[in-house]
VOGU-3710 file (C-alpha; in Angstrom, 3 decimals, decimal comma):
1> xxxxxxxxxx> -52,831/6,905/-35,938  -53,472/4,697/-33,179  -56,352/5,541/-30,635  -58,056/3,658/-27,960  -56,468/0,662/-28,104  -55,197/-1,250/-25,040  -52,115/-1,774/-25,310  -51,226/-3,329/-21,693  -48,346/-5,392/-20,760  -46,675/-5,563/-24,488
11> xxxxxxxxxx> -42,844/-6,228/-24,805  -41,210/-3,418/-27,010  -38,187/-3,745/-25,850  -35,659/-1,574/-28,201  -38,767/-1,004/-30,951  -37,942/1,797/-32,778  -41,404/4,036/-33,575  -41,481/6,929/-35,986  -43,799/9,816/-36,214  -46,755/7,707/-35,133
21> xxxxxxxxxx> -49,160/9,101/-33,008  -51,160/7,057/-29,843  -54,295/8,694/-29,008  -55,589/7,434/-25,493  -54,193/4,143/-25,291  -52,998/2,094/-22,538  -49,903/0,771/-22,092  -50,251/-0,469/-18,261  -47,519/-2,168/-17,286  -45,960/-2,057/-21,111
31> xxxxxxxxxx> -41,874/-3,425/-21,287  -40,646/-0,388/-23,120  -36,967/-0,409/-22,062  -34,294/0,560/-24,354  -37,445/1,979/-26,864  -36,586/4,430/-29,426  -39,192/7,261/-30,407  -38,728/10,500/-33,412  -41,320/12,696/-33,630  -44,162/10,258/-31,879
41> xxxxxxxxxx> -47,169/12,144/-30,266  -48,657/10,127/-27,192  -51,772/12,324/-26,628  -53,719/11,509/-23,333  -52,461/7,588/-22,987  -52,210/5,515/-19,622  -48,153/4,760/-18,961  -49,507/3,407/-15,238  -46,624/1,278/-14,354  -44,650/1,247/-17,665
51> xxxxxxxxxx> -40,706/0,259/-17,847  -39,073/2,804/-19,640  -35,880/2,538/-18,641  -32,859/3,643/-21,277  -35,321/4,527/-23,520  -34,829/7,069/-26,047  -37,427/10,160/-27,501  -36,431/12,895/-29,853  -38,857/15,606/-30,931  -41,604/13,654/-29,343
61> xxxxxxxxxx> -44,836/14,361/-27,571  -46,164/12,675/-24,580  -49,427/15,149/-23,836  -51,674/14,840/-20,808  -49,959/11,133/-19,967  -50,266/9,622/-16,763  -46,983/7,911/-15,936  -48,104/6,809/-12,410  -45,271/4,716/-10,903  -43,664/4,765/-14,160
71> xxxxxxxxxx> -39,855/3,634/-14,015  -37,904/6,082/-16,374  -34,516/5,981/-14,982  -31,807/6,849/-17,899  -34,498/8,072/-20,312  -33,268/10,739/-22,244  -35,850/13,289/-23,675  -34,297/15,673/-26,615  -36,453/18,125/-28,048  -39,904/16,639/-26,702
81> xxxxxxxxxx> -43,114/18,067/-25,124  -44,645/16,518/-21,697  -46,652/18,974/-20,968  -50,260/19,003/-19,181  -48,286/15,419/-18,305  -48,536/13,716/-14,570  -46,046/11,153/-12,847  -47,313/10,232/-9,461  -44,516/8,079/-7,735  -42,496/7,564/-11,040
91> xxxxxxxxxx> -38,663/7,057/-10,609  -36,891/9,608/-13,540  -33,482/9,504/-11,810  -31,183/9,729/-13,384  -32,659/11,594/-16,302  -31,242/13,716/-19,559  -33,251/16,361/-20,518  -32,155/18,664/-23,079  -34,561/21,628/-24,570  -37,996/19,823/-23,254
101> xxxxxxxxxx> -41,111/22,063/-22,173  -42,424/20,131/-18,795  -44,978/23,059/-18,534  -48,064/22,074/-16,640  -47,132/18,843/-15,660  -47,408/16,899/-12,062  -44,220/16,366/-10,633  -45,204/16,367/-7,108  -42,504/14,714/-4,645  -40,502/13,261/-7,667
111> xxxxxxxxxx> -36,878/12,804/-6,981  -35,241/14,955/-9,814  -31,671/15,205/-7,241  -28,725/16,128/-9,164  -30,656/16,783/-12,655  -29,265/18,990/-15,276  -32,440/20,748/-15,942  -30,657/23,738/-17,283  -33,196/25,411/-20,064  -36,143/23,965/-19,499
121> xxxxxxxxxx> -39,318/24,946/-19,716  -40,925/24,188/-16,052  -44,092/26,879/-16,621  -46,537/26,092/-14,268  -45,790/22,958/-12,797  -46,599/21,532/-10,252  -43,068/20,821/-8,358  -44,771/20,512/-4,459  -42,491/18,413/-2,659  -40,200/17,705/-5,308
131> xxxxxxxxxx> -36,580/16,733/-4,467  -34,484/19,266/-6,503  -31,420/19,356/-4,324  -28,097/20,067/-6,333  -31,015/20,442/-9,673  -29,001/23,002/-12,399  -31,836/25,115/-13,174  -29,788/27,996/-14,928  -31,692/29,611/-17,635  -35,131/27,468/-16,900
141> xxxxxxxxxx> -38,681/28,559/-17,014  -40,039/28,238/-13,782  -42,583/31,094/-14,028  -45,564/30,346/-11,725  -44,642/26,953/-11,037  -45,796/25,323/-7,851  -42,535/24,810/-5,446  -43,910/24,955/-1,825  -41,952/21,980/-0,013  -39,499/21,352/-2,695
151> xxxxxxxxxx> -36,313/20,625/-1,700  -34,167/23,401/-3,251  -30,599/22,805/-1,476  -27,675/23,378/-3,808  -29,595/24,197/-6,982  -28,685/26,497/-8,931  -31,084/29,183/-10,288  -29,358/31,696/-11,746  -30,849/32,955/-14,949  -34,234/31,185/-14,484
161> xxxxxxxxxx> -36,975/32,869/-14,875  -38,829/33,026/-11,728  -42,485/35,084/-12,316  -44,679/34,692/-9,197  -42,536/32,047/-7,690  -43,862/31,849/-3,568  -40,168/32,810/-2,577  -41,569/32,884/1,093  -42,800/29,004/1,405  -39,218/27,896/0,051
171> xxxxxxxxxx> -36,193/27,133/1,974  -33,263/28,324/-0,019  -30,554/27,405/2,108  -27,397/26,953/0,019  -29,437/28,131/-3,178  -27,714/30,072/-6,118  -29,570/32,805/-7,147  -28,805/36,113/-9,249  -28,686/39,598/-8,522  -32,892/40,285/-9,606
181> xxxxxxxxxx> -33,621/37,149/-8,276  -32,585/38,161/-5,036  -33,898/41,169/-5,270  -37,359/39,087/-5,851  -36,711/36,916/-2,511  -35,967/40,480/-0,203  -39,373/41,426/-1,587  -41,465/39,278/-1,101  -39,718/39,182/2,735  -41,112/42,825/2,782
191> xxxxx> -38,113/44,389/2,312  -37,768/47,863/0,418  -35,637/47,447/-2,132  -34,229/50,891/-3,865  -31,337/51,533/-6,455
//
């Protein structure tokens, strides 16, 4: 285990780590492209201004992290946990994401455009603002996430779990949605819905 150390502006460009576990450190600034993580845990670290770009995490951990202007364009995150995690002005386009639990985390006005995001786990997060236009959501978690001022055009969110979502602050113009989902949206428009 490594905890408390300041690890600030190193070059690990293409490391591979392995089941090693960062308890709040600092990696400000760190040159992490192209780096290569199974089964890490990063619990509580600084990531303020990290490179991350092409990097690649399976089964890892990144818990209460701040990634503040982080740049994590092409990262691909299989199997890992970011939860409780924020990422203030970070750039994660284009992401992968496949089976990844981003419950509680701070994605406030991220641009996530485009993002297969189908499956996730999205449990309350905070999404205010966030640009989800043409997002596949299909099958995610999304219960009692924050979504006022996201922008939802094109998504699709069939089959998502949608528990206490505020469908009256959204704007779902050009939004899929399923049958109960809909059903959702008409009440909470005070409509009277009956079989």
């Amino acid at each position: 285990m490594v905890e408390g150390q300041d690890l600030a502006r190193v070059d690990w460009w293409g490391t591979e780590l392995e089941a090693v576990t960062f308890t709040r450190c600092r990696f400000e600034d760190a040159g992490l492209e192209e780096l290569v993580t199974r089964r890490c845990v990063f619990d509580s670290c600084v990531l303020t201004g990290v490179r991350l770009g092409g990097s690649r995490h399976t089964g890892s951990a990144f818990l209460s992290c701040r990634f503040d202007r982080a740049r994590l364009f092409d990262a691909v995150w299989t199997g890992c946990k970011l939860t409780g995690s924020q990422f203030p002005g970070a750039v994660l386009r284009p992401v992968t994401s496949v089976d990844c639990d981003w419950s509680w985390t701070s994605l406030r006005g991220v641009d996530l455009s485009g993002s297969d995001l189908s499956g996730q786990r999205f449990r309350e997060a905070d999404l205010t603002g966030a640009d989800l236009r043409e997002c596949d959501l299909t099958g995610a978690d999304l219960d009692h996430s924050r979504l006022q001022g996201a922008a939802l055009r094109g998504a699709d969110l069939r089959g998502a779990s949608t528990d206490a979502v505020p469908w009256r602050a959204l704007d779902l113009t050009g939004v899929r949605l399923d049958l109960q989902q809909s059903v959702q949206v008409a009440r909470a428009h005070g409509a009277l819905v009956t079989d």
